[in-house]
N, C-alpha and C positions, 0 to 999 in steps of 0.2 A: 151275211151273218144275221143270221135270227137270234131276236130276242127272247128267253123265256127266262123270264121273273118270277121264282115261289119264295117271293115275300109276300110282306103285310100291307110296305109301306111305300110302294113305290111310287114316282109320281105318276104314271099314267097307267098302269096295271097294277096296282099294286091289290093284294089280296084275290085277282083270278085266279090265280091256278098253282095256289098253297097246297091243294092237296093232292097227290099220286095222279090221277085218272086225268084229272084237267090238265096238269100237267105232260102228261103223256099225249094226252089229242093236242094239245096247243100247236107244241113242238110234232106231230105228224103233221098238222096242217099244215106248219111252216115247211115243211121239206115237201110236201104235194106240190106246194107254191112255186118251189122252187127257192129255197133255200139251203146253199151247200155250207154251213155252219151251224152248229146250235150255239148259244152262249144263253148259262145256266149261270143265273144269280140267285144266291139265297141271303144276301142283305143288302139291302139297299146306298144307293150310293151319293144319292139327290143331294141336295144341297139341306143340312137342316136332321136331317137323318141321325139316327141315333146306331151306336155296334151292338149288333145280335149276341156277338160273340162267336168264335171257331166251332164248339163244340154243338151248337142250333146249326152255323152252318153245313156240317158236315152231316149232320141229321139229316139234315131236307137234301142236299144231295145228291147220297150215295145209293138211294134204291130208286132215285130218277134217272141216273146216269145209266147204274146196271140193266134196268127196264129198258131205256133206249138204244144201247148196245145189243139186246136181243132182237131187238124190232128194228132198228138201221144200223145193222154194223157195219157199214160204209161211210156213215155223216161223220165229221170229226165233231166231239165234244170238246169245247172252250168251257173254262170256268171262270165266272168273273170272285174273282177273292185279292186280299190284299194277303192274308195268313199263311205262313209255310205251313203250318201241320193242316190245313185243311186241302193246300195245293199237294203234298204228298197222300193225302186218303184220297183223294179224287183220282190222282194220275194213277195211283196202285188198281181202283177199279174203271177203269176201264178210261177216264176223262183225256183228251189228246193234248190239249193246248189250256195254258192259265195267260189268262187277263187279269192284267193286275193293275187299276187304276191309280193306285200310287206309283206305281214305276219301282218299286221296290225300298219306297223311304219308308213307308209302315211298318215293316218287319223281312230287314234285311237279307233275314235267317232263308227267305226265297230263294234267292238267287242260288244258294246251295241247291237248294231242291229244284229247282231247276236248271242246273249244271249237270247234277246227278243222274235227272229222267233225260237229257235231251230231247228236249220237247220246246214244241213254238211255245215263243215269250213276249204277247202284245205289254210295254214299255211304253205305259202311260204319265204325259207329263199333267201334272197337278201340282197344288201348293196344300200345305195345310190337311184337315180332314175337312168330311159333311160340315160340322160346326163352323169351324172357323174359314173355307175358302175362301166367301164372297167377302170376307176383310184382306184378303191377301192379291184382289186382283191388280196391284201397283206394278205397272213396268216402264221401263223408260224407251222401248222400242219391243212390242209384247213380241213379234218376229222372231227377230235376233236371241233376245231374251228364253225364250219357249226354245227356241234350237241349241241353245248353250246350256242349258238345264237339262234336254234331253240328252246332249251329248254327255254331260256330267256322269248320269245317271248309266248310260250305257258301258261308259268307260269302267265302272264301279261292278255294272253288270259282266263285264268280260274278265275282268282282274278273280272275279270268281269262280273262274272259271265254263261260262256260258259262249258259246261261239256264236260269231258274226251272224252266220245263218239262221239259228232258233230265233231271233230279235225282229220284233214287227215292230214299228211306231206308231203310237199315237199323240197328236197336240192337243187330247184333251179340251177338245171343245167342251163348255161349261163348266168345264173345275175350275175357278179362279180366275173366269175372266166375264168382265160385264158384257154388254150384249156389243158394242163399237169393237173390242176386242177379239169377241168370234166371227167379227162379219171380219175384220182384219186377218187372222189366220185364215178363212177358207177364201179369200182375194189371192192369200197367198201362197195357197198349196203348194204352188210349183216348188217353192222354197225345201217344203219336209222332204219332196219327191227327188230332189237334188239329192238327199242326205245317201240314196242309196240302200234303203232298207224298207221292205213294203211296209205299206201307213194303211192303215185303221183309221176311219173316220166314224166316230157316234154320234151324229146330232139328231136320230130320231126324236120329234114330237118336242124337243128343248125350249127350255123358258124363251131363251132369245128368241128364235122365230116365233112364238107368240107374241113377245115382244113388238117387232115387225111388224107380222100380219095384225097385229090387234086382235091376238086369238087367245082369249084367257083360259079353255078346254082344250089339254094338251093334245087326247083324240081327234080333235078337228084340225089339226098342223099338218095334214098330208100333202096339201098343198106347198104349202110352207117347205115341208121336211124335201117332195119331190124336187123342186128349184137347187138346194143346197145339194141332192143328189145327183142331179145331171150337172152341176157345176163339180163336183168330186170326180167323175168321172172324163169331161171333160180333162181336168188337170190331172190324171193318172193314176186319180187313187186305186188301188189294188183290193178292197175291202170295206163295204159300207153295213154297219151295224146298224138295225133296221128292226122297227114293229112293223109294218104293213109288207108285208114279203110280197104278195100277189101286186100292190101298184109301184111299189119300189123297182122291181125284176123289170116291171115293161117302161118304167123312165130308162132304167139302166139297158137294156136292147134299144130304146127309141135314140136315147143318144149318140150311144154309141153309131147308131146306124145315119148320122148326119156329121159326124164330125172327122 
């Protein structure tokens, strides 16, 4: 899954490819690359981050989605939004799948709208918003903890009407947990992979492996980002959200081809 960010303020791209054309070459390069997902955010989601609002979102991107659907009407479009009314403009033109990094505590009103379109529903676990996360990363066993929260959230998502099958998971690496806590969830992938529902993992370019590597330029974590990616793969994640699509693709064949 490719990344393409037409925000402002992203951490590590933020303001490339705010406008139409950038955006459109970003996202073909990612799919030359070999990227079989686009994932299209129009507000940021970092830690710290401020809301655009629905109505900016929906602006920025419904003539990138339409533009892509002419040009790859094959790739599925993912939207990263937490907003029902932005996740129903998107899926009416042309968008496949909503990423919803809240998991649906933002704005409930989702999960209707995604019961309605059936369409895949990545079911991100987080605490809190941008503002306030990094005060909420307290757990008494983050594991356990992360998988009883997501089960929560699923449960609430299916009573809406959503089936078992549209639901992808994510543990939401960097919403809400310090940097011991993300190395703790990806030690212990195997756990989400239990749950029976394919998982999403984003740790592209994240504070934590800066953290790690002692890499304060979130563009230089490729290294970084590759190790957490051939450890994802290893434990059977199904989908890794990714900037660097061209060195990402060849961890994920190298691995696979040794394990």
């Amino acid at each position: 899954m490719a990344i393409v960010n037409i925000t402002e303020d992203s951490f590590s791209d933020g303001g490339l490819y705010i406008d139409l054309p950038s955006a459109i070459n970003h996202a073909s390069l990612c799919i030359k690359q070999g990227a079989h997902i686009l994932d299209i955010g129009a507000q940021s989601t970092r830690p710290g981050a401020s809301e655009v609002g629905a109505e900016i979102e929906i602006k920025r991107l419904v003539p990138l989605i339409k533009e892509l659907k002419l040009l790859h009407p094959d790739i599925p479009i993912s939207v990263d939004t937490f907003h029902h009314s932005v996740a129903e403009n998107v899926l009416t033109v042309g968008a496949d799948w909503v990423n919803d990094v809240s998991g649906g505590r933002h704005d409930p009103e989702i999960f209707s709208v995604i019961a309605d379109k059936g369409c895949p529903y990545v079911l991100t676990h987080s605490r809190g918003n941008s503002k306030t996360m990094d005060s909420l990363a307290k757990y008494t066993n983050v594991v356990k903890d992360v998988k009883d929260e997501l089960v929560n959230q699923i449960d609430i998502a299916l009573s809406k009407g959503i089936k078992n099958e549209q639901i992808i998971i994510d543990p939401g690496i960097g919403f809400a947990k310090n940097v011991d806590q993300n190395l703790t969830l990806l030690q212990n992938l195997e756990e989400f992979v239990s749950m029976n529902y394919p998982i999403l993992i984003g740790a592209s370019r994240k504070r934590f492996i800066g953290s790690v590597i002692n890499e304060p330029d979130p563009t230089k974590r490729i290294f970084g980002t590759s190790a957490v990616a051939s450890r994802c793969v290893i434990a059977g994640v199904d989908i890794l959200r990714v900037h660097d699509i061209k060195q990402i693709s060849q961890v994920i064949i190298m691995t696979k081809s040794i394990i």
